[in-house]
N, C-alpha and C positions, 0 to 999 in steps of 0.2 A: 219648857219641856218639848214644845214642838220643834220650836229652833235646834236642840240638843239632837233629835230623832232625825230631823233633815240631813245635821251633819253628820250622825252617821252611816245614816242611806247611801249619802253623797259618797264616803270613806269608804263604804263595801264596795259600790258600783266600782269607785277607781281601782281598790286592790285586784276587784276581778278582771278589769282590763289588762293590767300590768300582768297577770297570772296568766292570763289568755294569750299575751302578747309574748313573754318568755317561752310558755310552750308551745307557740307554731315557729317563732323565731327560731330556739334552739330546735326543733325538728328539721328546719330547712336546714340551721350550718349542720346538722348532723349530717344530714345524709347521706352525699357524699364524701363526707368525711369516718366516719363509722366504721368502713374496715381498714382505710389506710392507718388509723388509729389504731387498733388492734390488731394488724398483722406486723405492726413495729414491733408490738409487748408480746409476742407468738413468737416472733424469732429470734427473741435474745436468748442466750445458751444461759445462763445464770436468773434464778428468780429472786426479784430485789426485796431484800430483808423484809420493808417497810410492806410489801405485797405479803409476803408470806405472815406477817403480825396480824396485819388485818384479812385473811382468809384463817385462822385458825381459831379455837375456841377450845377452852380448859376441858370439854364436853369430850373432846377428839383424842383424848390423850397427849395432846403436842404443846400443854403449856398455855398461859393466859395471855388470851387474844382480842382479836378489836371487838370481838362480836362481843365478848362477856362482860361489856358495860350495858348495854341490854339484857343480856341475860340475869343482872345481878337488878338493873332496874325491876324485870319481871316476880324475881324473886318476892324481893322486897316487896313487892306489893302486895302481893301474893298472902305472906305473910301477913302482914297489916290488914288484909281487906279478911281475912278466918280470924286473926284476934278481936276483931270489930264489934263480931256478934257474942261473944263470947260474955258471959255474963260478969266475967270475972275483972275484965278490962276493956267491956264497951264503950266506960265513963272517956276514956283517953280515946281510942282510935276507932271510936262509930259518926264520930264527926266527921273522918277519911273516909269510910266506906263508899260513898259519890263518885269519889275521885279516883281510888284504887280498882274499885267495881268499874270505872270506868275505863282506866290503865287496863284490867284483865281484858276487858274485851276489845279494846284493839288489837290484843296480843295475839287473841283467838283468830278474830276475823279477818287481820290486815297480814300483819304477820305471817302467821298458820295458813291460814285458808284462803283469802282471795290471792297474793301471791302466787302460791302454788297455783289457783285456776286459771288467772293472768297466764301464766307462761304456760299451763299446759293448753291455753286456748291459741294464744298467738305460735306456740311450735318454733321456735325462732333458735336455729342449732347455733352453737358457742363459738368463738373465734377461733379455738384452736381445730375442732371439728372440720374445718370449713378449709382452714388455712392447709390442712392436711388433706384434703379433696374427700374427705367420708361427706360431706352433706353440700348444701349449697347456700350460700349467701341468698341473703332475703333484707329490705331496707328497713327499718323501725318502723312497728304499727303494721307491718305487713306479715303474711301467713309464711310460718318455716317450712323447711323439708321435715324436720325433725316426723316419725312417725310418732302413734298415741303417748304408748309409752316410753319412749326417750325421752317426748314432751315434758309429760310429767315428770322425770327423774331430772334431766338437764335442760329442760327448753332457758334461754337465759333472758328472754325479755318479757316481764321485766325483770331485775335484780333483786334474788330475795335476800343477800345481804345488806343490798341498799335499804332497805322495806324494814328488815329488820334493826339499820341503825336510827332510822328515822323515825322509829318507835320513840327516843325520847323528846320529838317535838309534843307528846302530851303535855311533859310539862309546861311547857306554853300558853297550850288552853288553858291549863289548872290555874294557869299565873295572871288569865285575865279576871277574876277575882279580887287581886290586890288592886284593881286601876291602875296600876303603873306601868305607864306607856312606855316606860325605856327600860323596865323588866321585859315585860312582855316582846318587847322589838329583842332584846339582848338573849334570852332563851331561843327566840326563835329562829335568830342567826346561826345560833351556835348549833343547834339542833340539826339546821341544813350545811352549815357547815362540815361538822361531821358523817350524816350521810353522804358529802362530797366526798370527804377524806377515805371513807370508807370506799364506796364506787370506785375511785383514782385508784384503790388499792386491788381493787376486783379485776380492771381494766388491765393493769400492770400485771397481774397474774396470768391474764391471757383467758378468762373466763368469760368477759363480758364486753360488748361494747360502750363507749358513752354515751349513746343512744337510750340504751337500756338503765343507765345511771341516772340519766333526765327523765325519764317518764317514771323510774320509782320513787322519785320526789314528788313530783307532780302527780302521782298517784295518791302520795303516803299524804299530804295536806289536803289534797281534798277530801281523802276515805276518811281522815281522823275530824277533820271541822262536821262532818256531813254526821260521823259517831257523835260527837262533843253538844251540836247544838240539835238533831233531829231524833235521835234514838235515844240517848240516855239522858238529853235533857238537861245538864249540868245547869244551867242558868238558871232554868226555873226551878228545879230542884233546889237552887239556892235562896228564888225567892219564897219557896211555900208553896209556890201552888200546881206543884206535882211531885205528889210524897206516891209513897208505896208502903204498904206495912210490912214491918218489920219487929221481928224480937229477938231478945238473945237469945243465944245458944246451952242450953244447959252443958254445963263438964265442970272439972277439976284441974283447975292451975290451965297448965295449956292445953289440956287435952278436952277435945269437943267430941259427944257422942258423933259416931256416923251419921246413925238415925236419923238426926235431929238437923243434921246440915240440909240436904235437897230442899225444903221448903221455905227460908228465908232466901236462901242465897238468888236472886232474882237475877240480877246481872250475869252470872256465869252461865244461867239454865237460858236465858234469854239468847246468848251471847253462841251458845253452844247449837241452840233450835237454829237461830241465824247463820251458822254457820252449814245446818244441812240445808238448809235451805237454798244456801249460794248455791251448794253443791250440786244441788238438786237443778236452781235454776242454768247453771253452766253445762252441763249436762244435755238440756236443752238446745244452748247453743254451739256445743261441740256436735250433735246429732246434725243438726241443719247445718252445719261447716262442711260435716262430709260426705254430707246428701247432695248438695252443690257441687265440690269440689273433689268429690270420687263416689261416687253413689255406689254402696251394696243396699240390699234387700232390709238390712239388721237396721240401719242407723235413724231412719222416720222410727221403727219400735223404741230406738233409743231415748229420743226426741220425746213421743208421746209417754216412757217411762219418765222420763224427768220431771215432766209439765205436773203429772198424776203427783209424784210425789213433792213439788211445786208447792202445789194446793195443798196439801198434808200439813207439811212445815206451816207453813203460812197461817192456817189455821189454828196449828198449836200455840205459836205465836201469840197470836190475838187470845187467844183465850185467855195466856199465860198472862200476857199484858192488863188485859180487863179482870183479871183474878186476882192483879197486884197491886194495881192501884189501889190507893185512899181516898185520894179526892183529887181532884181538875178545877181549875178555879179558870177558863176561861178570860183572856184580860180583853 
């Protein structure tokens, strides 16, 4: 057992090097490289089909697009993780509920919400913006012209389409379960794969740099390992010894009182509190960004609003958390 535990120590330490080492590597070739890339995909008169499939989404009215293999992943879950509790058919998919409840809240968190604070934090304006003289080139990882709100609406680094296809490396995590190491390796290729394909197809639209396509990789596997193994605990949830109570849902055939939903569903209410919470804490940091970096009177109020409600979340949190557990078995 110890020899087993070493080698896997040994096996994290190495992935995290090679992790570390792809994203300063790819940061340096980026850099100057970033808008010579982008200002190619900006000035071609025609946008390439394969661009246009993967920027659109059935949601848009234009037809099934790259994004609604996510979106249909979301769905699905979605579905599956409210059947779960349901008393009618818990016996089949409350076994899923771990995993789908776990799917839901990256979708909230990574997805929805830190994307969006990502880009409205770094401000970083789009290649066509830029290419067309309205804003100013800015390198990756560094602060855009974009102001608050364009930030928020179009800041492009990082990519939240990228973010959003890289939604299906959960299944990955879910697949370290079965032990198989050439499942798990083969999901999780394909998983960045397509986040690639999709980015290539961001970048080719003239929306984003590569830049912005490598760090919402390198974003989207950290934020979901950091979901997977620290927050909702999948592992041990698998061994027993961190359960939460739960019961079914009283209703008829498919339909589940309302009522009755808010108080099992821990994962979404969890998922959702986390999510004002980011809010709350970015908030924070966008106060102090332009207390620094253009100081008005408002933005320390800002700062000190966020922290206050900080503490809030944070707190409901915890309660939530210590109100939902069953037992902790400490190993």
């Amino acid at each position: 057992m110890k020899s087993q535990n070493n080698i896997l120590l040994f096996l994290n330490i190495f992935i995290t090097i090679i992790y570390l080492f792809l994203a300063i590597y790819g940061s340096i070739f980026f850099w100057n490289r970033d808008y010579t890339i982008a200002r190619y995909w900006v000035e071609q008169k025609e946008k390439h089909s394969y661009a246009i499939f993967m920027n659109r989404t059935i949601f848009s009215g234009e037809g099934f697009g790259g994004q609604d293999f996510t979106n249909i992943l979301i769905a699905l879950a979605l579905v599956l993780y409210v059947l779960s509790f349901n008393s009618k058919f818990n016996y089949w998919f409350f076994p899923l509920r771990k995993y789908t409840g776990f799917m839901l809240g990256v979708a909230i968190l990574l997805t929805l919400t830190w994307s969006r604070l990502l880009r409205t934090f770094f401000a970083r304006a789009r290649p066509i913006n830029v290419i067309e003289g309205k804003e100013t080139f800015s390198h990756l990882l560094m602060f855009g012209s974009y102001r608050l709100e364009d930030a928020f609406n179009h800041g492009c680094f990082p990519s939240g389409h990228t973010f959003s296809a890289m939604f299906l490396i959960v299944l990955a995590f879910i697949a370290i379960k079965t032990r198989k190491t050439w499942l798990i390796i083969l999901i999780f290729l394909l998983s960045i794969a397509f986040g690639i394909s999709m980015g290539v197809g961001r970048v080719m639209f003239g929306s984003h740099y590569p830049g912005d396509v490598l760090w919402s990789i390198i974003f989207s596997i950290f934020m979901t390992g950091w979901l997977y193994f620290m927050v909702f605990r999948i592992p041990q949830q698998e061994k027993g010894t961190f359960n939460f109570i739960y019961k079914p849902l009283e209703g008829s055939g498919f339909i589940i009182k309302i009522s009755n939903i808010v108080g099992p569903m821990w994962e979404l209410r969890y998922s959702f509190l986390y999510s004002l919470f980011s809010i709350s804490f970015f908030i924070i940091l966008i106060g102090v960004k332009y207390s620094i970096l253009n100081f008005t009177w408002y933005w320390p109020l800002i700062s000190i609003t966020g922290l206050i409600f900080s503490i809030i979340f944070y707190r409901r949190i915890s309660v939530l958390f210590k109100d939902s557990i069953k037992h902790q078995i400490s190993e």
